[in-house]
Legacy VTK file of the C-alpha trace (Angstrom):
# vtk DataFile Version 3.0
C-alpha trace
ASCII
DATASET POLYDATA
POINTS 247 float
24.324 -62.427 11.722
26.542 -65.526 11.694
29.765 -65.124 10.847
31.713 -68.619 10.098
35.735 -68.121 10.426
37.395 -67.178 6.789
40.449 -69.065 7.532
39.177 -72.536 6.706
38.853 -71.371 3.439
42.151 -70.628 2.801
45.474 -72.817 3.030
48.310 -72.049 4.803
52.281 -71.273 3.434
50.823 -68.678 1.068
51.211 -65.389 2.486
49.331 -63.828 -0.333
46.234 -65.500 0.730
46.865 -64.849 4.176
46.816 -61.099 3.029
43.771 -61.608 1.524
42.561 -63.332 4.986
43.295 -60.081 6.930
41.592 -57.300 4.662
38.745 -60.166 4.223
38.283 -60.402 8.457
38.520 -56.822 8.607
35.348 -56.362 5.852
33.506 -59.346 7.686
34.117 -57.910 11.282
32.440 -54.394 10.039
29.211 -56.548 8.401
29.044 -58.548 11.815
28.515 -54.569 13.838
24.374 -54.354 14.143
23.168 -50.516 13.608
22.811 -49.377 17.432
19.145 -49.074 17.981
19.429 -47.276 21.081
20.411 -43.717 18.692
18.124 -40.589 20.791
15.101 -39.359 17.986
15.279 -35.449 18.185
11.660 -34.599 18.869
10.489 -30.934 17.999
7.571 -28.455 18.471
7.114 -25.148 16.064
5.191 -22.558 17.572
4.492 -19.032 16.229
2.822 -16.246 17.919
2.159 -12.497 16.445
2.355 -9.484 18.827
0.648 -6.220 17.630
1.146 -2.644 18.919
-1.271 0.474 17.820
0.442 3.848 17.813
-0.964 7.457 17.037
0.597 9.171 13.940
1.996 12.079 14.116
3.854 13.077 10.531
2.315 13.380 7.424
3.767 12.780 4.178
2.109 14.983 1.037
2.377 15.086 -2.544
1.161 18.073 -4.541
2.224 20.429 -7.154
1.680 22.302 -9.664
-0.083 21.823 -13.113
-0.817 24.071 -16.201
-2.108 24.307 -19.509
-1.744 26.794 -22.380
-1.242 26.764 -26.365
2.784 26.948 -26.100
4.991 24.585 -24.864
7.247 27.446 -23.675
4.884 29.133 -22.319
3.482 26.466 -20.189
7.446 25.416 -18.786
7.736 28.955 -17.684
4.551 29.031 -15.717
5.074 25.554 -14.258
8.453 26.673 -13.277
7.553 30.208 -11.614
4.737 28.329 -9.313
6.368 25.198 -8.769
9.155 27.957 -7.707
7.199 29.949 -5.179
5.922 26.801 -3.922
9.487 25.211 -3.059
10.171 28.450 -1.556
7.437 28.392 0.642
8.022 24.427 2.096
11.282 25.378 2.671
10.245 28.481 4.556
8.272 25.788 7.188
10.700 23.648 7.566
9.328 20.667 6.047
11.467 17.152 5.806
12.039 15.159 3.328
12.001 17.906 0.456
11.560 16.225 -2.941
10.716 16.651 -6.533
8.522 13.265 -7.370
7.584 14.230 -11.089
8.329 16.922 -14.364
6.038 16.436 -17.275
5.497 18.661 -20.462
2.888 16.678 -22.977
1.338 17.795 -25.523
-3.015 17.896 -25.721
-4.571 16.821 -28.960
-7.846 17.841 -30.903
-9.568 15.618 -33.345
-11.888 16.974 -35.584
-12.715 14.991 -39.266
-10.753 11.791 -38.342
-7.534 14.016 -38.204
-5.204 14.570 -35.429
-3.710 18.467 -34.019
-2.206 19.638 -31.410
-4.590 22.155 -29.703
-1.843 23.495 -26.922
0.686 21.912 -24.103
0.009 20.373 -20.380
2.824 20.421 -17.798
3.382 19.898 -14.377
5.744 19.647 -11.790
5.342 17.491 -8.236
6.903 17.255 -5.396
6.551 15.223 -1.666
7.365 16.482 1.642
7.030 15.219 5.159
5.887 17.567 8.847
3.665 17.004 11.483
-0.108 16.202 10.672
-1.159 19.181 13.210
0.421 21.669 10.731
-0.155 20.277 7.664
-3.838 21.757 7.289
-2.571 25.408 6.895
0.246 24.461 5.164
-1.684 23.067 2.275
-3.929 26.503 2.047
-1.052 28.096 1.738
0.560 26.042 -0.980
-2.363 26.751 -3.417
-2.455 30.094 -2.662
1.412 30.185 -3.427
0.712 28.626 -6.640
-0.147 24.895 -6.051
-3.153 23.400 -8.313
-2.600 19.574 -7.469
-2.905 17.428 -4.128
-2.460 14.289 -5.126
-1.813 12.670 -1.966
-1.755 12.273 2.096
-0.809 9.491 4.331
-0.011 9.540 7.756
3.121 7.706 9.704
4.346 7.403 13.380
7.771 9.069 13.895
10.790 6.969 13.268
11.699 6.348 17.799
7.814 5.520 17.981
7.725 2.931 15.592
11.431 1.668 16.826
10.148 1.217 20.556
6.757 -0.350 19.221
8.764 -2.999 16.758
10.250 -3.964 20.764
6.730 -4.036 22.371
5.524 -6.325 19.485
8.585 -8.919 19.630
7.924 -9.388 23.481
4.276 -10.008 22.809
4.569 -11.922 20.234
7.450 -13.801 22.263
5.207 -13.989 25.145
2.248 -15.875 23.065
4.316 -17.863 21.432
6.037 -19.265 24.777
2.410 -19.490 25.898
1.028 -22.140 23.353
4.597 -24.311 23.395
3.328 -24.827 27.258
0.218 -25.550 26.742
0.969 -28.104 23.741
2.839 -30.043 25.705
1.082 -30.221 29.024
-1.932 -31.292 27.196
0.239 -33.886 25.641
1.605 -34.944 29.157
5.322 -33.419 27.196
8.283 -31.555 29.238
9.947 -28.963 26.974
14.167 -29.087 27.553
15.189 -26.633 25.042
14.169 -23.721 22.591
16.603 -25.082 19.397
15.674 -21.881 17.436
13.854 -18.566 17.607
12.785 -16.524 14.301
11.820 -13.302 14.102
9.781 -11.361 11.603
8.755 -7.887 12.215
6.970 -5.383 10.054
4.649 -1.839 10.206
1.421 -1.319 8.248
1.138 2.080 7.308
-2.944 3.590 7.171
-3.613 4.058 3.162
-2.561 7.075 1.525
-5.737 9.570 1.495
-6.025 11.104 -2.245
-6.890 14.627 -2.418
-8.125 16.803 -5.572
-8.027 20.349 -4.472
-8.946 23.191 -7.236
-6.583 26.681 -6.279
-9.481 28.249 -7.457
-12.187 27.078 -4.915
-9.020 27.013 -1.828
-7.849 30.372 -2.480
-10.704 31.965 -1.326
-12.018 29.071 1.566
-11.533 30.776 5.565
-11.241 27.565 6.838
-8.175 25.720 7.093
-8.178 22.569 5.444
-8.966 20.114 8.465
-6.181 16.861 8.506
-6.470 14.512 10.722
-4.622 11.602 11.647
-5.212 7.884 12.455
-3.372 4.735 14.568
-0.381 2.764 12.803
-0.524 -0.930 13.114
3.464 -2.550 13.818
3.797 -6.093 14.120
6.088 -8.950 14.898
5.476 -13.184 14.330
8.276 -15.166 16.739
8.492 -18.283 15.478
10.203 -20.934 18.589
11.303 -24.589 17.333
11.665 -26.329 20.614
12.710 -30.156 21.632
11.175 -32.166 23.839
LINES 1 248
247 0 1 2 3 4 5 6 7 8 9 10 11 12 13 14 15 16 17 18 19 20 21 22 23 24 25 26 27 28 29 30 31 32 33 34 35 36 37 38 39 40 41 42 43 44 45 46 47 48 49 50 51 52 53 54 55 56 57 58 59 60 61 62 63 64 65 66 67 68 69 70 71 72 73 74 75 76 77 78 79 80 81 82 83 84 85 86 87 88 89 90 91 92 93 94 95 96 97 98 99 100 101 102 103 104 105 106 107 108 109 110 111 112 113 114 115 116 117 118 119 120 121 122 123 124 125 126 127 128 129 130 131 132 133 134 135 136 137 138 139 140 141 142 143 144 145 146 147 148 149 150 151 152 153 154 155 156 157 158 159 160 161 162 163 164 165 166 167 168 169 170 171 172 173 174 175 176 177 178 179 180 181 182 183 184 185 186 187 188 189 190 191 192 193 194 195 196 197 198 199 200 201 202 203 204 205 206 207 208 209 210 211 212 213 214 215 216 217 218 219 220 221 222 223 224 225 226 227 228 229 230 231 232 233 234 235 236 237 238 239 240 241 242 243 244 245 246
């Protein structure tokens, strides 16, 4: 850019213009500075690798209760209550963890006979979740109907809180490892040199085995000789490590 002198344009003696001369040089002498085109482009790589860990499970969470039906709702509560009673009773007698009431319901059943509508007696029930190791849980759940129990609705399995902790670690360094593994092998094929890792993200996470849904009559368990067989499975935990790296 050319930039032609602003004094010729201006006559001396008047020291207004020659203010005006200054702040006018100044304003010219900043258009005159080129951009530098020598600035350093930040050049990045995003990489993200997943690291998976399998682990046995060894607690089992359950859900099961109590239900009842009968032509009063009185007389329904008070049954619900006395078995859903000796039931609690008995969990707590084995120790179990994580000791919970999950549901109360008292509804009432309906006949219909002639396009109209009665009430032909009451439903109720009373649930509750608890938590113990999966090698127990088999004899516990014989038990629980014989104590009064007429619903299972429910069993899942989970690894214990340390073995899930310590495989969350495992799965960050693997996933760490791969992703460190592909930045390399980006760039060497790309004749690159990495200098720096300019961020690291981590995401970790567990995928529980589905719950297992159970429909047990007390009728038919009260009697069985067998315990109930209960068997648990692997639980997945994983971890994605996500590296942005210049180069």
């Amino acid at each position: 850019m050319n930039c032609a002198p602003l004094s010729r344009f201006i006559r001396t003696g008047n020291h207004y213009l020659r203010a005006a001369f200054l702040l006018l040089g100044v304003i010219g002498l900043s258009a005159c500075q080129a951009p530098s085109s020598n600035s350093p482009l930040t050049r990045t790589l995003m990489v993200s690798g997943k690291g998976e860990v399998h682990i046995p499970t060894t607690l089992t969470q359950v859900q099961l209760g109590v239900e009842v039906q009968n032509q009063t709702a009185e007389a329904v509560q008070q049954q619900v209550a006395q078995r859903s009673q000796a039931v609690v009773k008995l969990l707590q007698s084995r120790q179990v963890e994580k000791l919970e009431t999950t549901g109360i319901r008292l509804s009432p059943q309906y006949s219909y006979k002639d396009g109209e509508q009665s009430i032909k007696g009451y439903s109720g029930a009373n649930m509750v979740s608890f938590r113990m190791p999966t090698d127990k849980v088999g004899t516990l759940l014989d038990d629980a109907v014989k104590a009064g129990a007429t619903r299972i609705d429910s069993v899942s399995f989970a690894a214990s809180d340390e073995a899930i902790a310590t495989a969350q670690q495992d799965a960050i360094r693997e996933a760490t490892a791969k992703a460190k593994t592909q930045v390399s092998a980006a760039l060497e094929a790309l004749g690159l040199q990495q200098r720096e890792i300019l961020n690291v993200q981590v995401m970790g996470g567990n995928q529980m085995p589905p719950p297992m849904p159970m429909a047990i009559a007390g009728e038919l368990t009260q009697n069985a000789k067998v315990p109930t067989p209960i068997i648990g499975g692997e639980q997945e935990v994983a971890a994605i490590v996500t590296l942005q790296v210049r180069y």
